[in-house]
C-alpha positions in Angstrom: -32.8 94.5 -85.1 -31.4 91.2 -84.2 -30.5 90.2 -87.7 -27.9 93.1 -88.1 -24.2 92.5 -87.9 -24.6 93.4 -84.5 -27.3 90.6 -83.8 -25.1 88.4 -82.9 -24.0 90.6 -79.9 -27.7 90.9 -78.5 -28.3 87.3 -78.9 -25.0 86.8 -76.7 -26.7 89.2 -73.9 -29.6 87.7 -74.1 -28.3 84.2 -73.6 -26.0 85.5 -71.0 -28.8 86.9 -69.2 -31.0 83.4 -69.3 -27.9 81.7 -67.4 -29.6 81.4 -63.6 -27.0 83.7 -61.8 -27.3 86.2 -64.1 -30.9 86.4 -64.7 -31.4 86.9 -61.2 -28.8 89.8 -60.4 -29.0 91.3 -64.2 -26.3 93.6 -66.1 -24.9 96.4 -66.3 -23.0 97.9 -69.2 -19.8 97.6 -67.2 -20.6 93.9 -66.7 -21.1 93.6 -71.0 -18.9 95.5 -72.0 -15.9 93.7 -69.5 -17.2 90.3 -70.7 -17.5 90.9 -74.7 -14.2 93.6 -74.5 -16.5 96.0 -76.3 -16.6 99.5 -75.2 -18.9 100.6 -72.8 -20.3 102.9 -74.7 -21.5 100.2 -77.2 -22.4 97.6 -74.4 -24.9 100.2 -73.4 -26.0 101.2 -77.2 -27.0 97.2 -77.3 -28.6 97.1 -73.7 -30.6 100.6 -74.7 -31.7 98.8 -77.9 -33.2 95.5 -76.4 -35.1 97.7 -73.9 -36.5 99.8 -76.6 -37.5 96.4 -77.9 -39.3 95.8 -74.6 -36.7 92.6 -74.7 -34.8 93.7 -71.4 -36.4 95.9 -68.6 -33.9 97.9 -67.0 -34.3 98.3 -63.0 -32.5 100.3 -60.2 -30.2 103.6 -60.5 -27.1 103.1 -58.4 -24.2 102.1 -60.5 -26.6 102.3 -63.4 -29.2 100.2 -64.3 -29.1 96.7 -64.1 -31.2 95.1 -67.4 -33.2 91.9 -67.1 -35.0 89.8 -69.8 -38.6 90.2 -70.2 -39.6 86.6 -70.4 -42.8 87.1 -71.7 -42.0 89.5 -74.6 -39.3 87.2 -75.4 -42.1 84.3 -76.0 -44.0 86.9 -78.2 -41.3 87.3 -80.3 -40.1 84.1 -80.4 -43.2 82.9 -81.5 -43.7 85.6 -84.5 -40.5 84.0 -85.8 -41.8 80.4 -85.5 -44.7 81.2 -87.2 -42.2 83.0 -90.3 -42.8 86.6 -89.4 
């Protein structure tokens, strides 16, 4: 799922959300969408994906979810790769 076309998008959000002010508030789809000049319908088609992917967890209602990384499925992933998964 990362290694599509569109990979290169979810790696952006994912780096985005490691920056510190970022990881602490999270994003919305607004928030992706305005900073990548996607649509929001595909800002949220990306954030839906990497949560499916237990990669983001998304939390609160108002205004729409806010999505954070999941640091410790991150680390499982990254290390399947290291090891040439």
């Amino acid at each position: 799922m990362l290694r599509t076309p569109a990979g290169g998008t979810r790696l952006r959000i994912l780096a985005w959300l490691a920056e510190p002010d970022t990881a602490e508030r999270g994003l919305t789809a607004d928030d992706v969408a305005a900073r990548l000049g996607v649509p929001r319908p595909a800002a949220l088609t990306h954030l839906r994906l990497l949560a499916a992917l237990g990669l983001l967890h998304p939390t609160g209602q108002d205004g729409g979810p806010r999505y954070r990384r999941d640091e410790i499925r991150l680390a499982e992933v990254t290390q399947l790769f290291e090891k040439g998964w």
